[in-house]
N, C-alpha and C positions, 0 to 999 in steps of 0.2 A: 471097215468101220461104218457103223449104221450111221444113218441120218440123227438122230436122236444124239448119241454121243458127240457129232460135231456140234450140235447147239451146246450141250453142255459143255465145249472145252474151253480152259482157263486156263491163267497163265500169260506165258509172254505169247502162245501161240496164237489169242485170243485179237480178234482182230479192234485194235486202239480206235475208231471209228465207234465201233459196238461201246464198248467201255464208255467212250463220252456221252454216249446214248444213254445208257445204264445210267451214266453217275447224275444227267442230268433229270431222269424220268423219277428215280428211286430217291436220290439225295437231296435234289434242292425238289422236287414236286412243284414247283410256280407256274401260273402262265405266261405264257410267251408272253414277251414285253414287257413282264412286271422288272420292277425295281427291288433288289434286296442286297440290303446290308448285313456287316456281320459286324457286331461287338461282344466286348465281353465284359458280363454280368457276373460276378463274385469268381474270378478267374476262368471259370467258363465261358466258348463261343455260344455265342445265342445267334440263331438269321433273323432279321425282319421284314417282314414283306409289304411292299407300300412306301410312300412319302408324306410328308406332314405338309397340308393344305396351307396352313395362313402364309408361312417364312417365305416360301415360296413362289404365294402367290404376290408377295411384296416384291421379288425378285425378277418376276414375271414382269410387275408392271415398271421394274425401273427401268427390264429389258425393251421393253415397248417404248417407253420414253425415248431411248436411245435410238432405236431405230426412229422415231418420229423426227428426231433431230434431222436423221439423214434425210430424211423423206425432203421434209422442211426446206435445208437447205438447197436441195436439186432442184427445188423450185421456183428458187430466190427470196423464200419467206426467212431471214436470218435470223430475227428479232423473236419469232418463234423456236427455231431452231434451237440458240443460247440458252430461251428459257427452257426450253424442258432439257437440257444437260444437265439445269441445277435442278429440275424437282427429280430427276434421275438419282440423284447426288442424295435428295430426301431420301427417298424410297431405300434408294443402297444405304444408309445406314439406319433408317426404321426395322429392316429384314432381319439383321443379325444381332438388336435388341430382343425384337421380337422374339427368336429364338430361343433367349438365353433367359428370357423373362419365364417362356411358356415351358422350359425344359424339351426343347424341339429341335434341336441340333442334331444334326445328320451327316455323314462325309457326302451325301448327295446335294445336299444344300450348301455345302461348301464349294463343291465342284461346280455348281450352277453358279453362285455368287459371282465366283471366279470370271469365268467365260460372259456373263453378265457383264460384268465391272470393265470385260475386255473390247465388248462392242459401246458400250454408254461413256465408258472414260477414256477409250481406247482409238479405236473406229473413226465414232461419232464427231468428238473434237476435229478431229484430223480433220476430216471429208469437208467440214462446216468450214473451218478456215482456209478449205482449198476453194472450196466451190464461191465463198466469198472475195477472197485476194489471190490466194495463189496459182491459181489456177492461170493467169496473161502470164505467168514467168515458165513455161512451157517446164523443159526438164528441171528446173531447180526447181519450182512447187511443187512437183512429183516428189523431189529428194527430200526436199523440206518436210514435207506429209509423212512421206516415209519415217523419218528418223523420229518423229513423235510417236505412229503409230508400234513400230518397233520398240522405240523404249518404251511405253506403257506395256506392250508386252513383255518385253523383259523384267520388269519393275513388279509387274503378278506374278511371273513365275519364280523370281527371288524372292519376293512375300512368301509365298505358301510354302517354299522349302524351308526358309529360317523364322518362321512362326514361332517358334516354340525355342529358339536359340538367343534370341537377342530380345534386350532389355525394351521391353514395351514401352517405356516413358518416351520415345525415340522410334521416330522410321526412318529405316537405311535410304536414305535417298527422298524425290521428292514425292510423296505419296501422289497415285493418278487420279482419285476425285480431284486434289488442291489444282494439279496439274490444268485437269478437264474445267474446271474454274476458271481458271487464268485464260483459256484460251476462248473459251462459250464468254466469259465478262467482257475478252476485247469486242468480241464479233458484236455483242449486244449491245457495249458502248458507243461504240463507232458503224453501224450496220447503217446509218443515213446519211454517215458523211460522204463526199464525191471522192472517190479512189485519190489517191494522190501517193507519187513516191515515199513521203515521208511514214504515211501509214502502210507500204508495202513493207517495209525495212521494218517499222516496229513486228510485223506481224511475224516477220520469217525472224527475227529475233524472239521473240516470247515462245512461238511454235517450236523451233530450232531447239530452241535455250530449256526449254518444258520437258522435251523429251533425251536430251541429255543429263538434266537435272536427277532425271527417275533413274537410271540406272549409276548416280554418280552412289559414292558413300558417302556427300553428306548429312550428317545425323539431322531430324527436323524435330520437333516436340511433336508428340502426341498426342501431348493432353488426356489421356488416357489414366493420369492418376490424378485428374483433377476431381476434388469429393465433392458431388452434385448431391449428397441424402444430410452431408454435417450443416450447422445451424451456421450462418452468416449476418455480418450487420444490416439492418433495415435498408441504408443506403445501397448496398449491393441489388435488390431490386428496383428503385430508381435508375440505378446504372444498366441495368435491363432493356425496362420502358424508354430509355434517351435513346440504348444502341438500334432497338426495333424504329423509333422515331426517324433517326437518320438515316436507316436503310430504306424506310416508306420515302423521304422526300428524293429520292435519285437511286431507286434500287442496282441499276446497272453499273453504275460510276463507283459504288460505294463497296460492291460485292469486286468488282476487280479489283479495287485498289485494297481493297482488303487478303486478299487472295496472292496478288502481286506479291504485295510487304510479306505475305507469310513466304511465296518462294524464295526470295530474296535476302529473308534474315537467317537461312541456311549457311550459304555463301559468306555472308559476311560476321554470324557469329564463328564458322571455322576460320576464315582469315584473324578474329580476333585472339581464339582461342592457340593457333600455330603462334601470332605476333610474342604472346604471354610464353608460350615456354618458350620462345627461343630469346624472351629478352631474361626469362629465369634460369638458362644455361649459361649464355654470357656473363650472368651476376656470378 
């Protein structure tokens, strides 16, 4: 057999190496390192080659935030740290407006979101409340940290599979921005007060309780079908200006306890809602 013939032979004889050559040089054509997606446009696959700038770059900076949290706290700056958990918290839901406003939605800016959401709500919480309290309780601050950072990851990866499954007025457990709240609110509330047991125990409480909460099923509101475009009475912007008023005279105290009450009314509207049927069974 000539030389000539083995290049051309095909088939199964054809060595699978070469093929993924082929399919890569002939079929996709992009260069190395680009990004493409595929969708489909009136039943047809379409590629797109590239990523949409703004969503992204929203995503970018929440990411940064979250690392700065960490930075922050290694350093003892905590009162910093906390804050940029919550402009993280801005930025992660400015991105996926953004998005949807500009028609810029992409499964790559999903997967970024994600991973984003996992070091800013995930991570960053954790590390900030270790590096602040838990860190003198030697192996149980470890566990402690741990069982946050684990639920918030587990709590993203049951988000993205049941997106599209379960009633969006409701998240299955405790959403990890609220989470990441709860825990950057304490460290910000209390970041000047002198260590004391009583604030050790609240901390490995909320931290503990934060990351169990996320991977629990109880239902939390959304808020997602509240209508922000339909017309409202005058007084409802009064009620605005008071709630910004209140948050300006004590932002720290006013955003955890805020955040707090929302983890907490989980909990206790299901203990509500179990009391009601089983006192409507016994009727």
């Amino acid at each position: 057999m000539t030389d000539e013939k083995k290049q051309t032979k095909t088939g199964p004889e054809k060595n699978d190496a070469q093929e993924v050559d082929d399919l890569q040089e002939h079929e996709f054509d992009i260069e190395a390192g680009e990004v493409v997606e595929e969708e489909l446009v009136g039943g047809a696959p379409v590629r797109r080659k590239g990523i949409y700038l703004l969503p992204n770059a929203l995503t970018t900076a929440s990411l940064f935030s979250g690392f700065y949290a960490i930075v922050a706290a290694a350093n003892g700056v905590f009162d910093n740290a906390a804050i940029a958990i919550f402009v993280s918290m801005i930025l992660d839901g400015l991105d996926g407006r953004v998005a949807r406003l500009t028609n810029t939605q992409s499964k790559f800016g999903e997967e970024y979101d994600s991973l984003s959401d996992m070091v800013a709500f995930g991570v960053a919480p954790g590390l900030v409340a270790f590096f602040w309290s838990l860190n003198n309780l030697g192996q149980v601050g470890w566990a402690i940290t741990f069982i946050y950072v684990a639920g918030a990851a587990l709590r993203l990866a049951r988000f993205n599979t049941q997106i599209d499954s379960v009633d969006k007025k409701f998240f299955v457990g405790l959403a990890s921005p609220a989470a990441a709240a709860c825990v950057a609110g304490l460290v910000w509330t209390f970041h000047a007060v002198e260590p004391a047991s009583w604030l050790t125990l609240m901390t490995i409480i909320i931290v503990g309780g934060c990351g169990v909460l996320m991977v629990s099923n109880i239902l939390y509101k959304s808020f997602k079908d509240l209508d922000m475009r339909g017309r409202v009475p005058f007084a409802a912007i009064l009620l605005v200006v008071l709630v910004f008023v209140v948050v300006a005279l004590d932002p720290a105290t006013v955003l955890f306890t805020g955040f707090l009450v929302y983890a907490l009314s989980g909990p206790v509207l299901a203990l509500l809602r179990k009391s009601r049927h089983s006192a409507g069974q016994s009727t």
